[in-house]
C-alpha positions as CSV (number, residue, x, y, z in Angstrom):
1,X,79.7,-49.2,-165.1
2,X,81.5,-47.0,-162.5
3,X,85.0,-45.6,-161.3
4,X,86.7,-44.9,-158.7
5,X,89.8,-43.0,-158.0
6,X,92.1,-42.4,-155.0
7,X,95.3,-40.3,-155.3
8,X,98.3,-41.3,-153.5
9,X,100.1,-38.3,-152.3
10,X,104.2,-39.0,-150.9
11,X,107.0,-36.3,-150.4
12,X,110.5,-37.5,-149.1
13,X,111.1,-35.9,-145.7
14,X,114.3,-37.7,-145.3
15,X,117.5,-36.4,-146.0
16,X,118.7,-39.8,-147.5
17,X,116.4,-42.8,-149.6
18,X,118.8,-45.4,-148.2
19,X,115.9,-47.6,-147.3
20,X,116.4,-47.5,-143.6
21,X,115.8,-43.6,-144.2
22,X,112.9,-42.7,-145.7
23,X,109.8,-41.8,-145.1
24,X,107.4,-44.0,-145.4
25,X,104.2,-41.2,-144.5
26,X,102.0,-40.3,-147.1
27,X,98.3,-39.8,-147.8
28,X,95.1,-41.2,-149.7
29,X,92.8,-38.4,-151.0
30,X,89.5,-39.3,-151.8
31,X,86.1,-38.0,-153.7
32,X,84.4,-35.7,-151.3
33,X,88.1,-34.1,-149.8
34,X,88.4,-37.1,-147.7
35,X,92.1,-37.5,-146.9
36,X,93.5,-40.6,-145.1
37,X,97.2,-40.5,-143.6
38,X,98.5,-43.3,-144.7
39,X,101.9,-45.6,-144.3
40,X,103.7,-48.8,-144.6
41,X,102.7,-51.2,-142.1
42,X,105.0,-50.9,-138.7
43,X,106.8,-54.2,-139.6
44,X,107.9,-52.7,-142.7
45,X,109.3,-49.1,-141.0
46,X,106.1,-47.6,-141.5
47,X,104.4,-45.0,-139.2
48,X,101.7,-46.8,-137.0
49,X,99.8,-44.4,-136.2
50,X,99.0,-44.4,-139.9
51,X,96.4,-47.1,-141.8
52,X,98.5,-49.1,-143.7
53,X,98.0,-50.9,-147.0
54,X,97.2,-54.2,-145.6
55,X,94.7,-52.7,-142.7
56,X,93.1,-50.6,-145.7
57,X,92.2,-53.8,-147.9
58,X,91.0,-55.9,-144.8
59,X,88.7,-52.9,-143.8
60,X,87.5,-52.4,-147.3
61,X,86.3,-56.2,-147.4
62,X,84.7,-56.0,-143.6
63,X,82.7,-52.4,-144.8
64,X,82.0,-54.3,-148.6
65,X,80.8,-57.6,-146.9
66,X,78.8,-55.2,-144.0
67,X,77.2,-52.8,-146.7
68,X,76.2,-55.9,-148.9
69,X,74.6,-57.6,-145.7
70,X,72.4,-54.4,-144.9
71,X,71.3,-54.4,-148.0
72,X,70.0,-57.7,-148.4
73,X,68.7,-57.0,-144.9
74,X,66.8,-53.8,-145.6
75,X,65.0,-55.5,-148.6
76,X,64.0,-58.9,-146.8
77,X,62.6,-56.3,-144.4
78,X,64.9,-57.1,-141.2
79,X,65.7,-53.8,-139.6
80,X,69.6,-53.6,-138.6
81,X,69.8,-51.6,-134.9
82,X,73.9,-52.0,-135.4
83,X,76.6,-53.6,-137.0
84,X,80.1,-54.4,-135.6
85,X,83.1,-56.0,-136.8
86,X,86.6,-57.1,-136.0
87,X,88.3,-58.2,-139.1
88,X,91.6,-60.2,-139.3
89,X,93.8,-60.3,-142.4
90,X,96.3,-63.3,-142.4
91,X,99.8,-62.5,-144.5
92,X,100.7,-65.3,-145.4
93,X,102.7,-67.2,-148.2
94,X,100.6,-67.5,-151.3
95,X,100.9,-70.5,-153.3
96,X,103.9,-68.9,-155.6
97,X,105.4,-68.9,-152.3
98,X,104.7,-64.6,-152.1
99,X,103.6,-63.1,-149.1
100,X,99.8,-62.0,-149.2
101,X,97.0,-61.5,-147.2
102,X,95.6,-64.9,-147.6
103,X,93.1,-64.8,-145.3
104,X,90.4,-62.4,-143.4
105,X,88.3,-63.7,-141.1
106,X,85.0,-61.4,-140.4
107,X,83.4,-61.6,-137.2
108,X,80.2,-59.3,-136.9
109,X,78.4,-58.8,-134.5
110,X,74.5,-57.5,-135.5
111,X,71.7,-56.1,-133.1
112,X,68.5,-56.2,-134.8
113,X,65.5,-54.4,-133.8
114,X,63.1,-56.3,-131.3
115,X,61.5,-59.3,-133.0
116,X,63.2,-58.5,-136.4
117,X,65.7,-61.2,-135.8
118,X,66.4,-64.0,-138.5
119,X,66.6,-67.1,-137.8
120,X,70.3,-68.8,-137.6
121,X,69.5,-70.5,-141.0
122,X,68.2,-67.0,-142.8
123,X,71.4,-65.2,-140.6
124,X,73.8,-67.4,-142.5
125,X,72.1,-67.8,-146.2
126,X,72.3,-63.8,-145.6
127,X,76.2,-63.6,-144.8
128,X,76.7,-65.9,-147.8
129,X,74.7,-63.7,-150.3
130,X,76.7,-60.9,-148.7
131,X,79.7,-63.0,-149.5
132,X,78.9,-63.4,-153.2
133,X,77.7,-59.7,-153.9
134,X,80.1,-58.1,-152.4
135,X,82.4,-55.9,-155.2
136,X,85.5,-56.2,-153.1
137,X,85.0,-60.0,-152.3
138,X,84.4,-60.3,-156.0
139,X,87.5,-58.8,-157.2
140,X,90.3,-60.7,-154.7
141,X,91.9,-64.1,-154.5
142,X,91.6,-63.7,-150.9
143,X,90.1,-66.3,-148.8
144,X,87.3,-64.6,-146.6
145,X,85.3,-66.7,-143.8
146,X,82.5,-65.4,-142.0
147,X,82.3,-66.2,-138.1
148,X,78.6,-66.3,-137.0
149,X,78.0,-64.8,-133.2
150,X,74.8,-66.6,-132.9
């Protein structure tokens, strides 16, 4: 059907690999020249001015779940004025006692056009279909919950 590739670029820097030493800096290039600087997450020596694995998959289930929704949106005819989200992953233990992210909880916030509103019952069937289409949700084990902002 489709693929999609990212390369994972990492140099030491440090002198030693004693894993208090080094580096944990490197960078995601995608399609297009698109290069992201990436780490391990702060708690785990990484750099946090970096995105981190963890903040990367939580992000890429927020932008699937939000591309999903304005799609269904723009073909039920429901203009979409703006679309915000703060997205929380949970790391957690899994139930082979593993740490995971276990959890993300979506909140978005959406401004539709004036009088192009659905109703709270068409809102939330819409989130769900989001839910069900979306690639990324699709492909996880990962429980996602949707908070409405009705």
């Amino acid at each position: 059907m489709s693929e999609h590739v990212a390369e994972i670029v990492w140099r030491r820097r440090s002198e030693s690999f004693a894993y208090e030493a080094y580096n944990r800096a490197h960078e995601w290039r995608f399609d297009g020249g698109v290069a992201v600087p990436a780490s391990a997450a702060p708690a785990y020596r990484g750099e946090p001015e970096r995105v981190d694995p963890e903040e990367a998959f939580v992000a890429a289930i927020a932008s699937c779940h939000m591309l999903t929704f304005l799609a269904i949106a723009a073909k039920k005819r429901f203009v979409v004025d703006s679309y915000e989200d703060r997205a929380v992953g949970h790391m957690e233990k899994n139930e082979a006692g593993r740490l995971a992210i276990a959890r993300v909880e979506l909140a978005p916030r959406i401004a539709f056009a004036p009088g192009a509103a659905p109703d709270p019952e068409t809102l939330r069937r819409m989130h769900h279909d989001a839910h069900e289409n979306c690639f990324i949700a699709n492909s996880v084990k990962t429980e996602i919950a949707v908070r409405h902002q009705d």
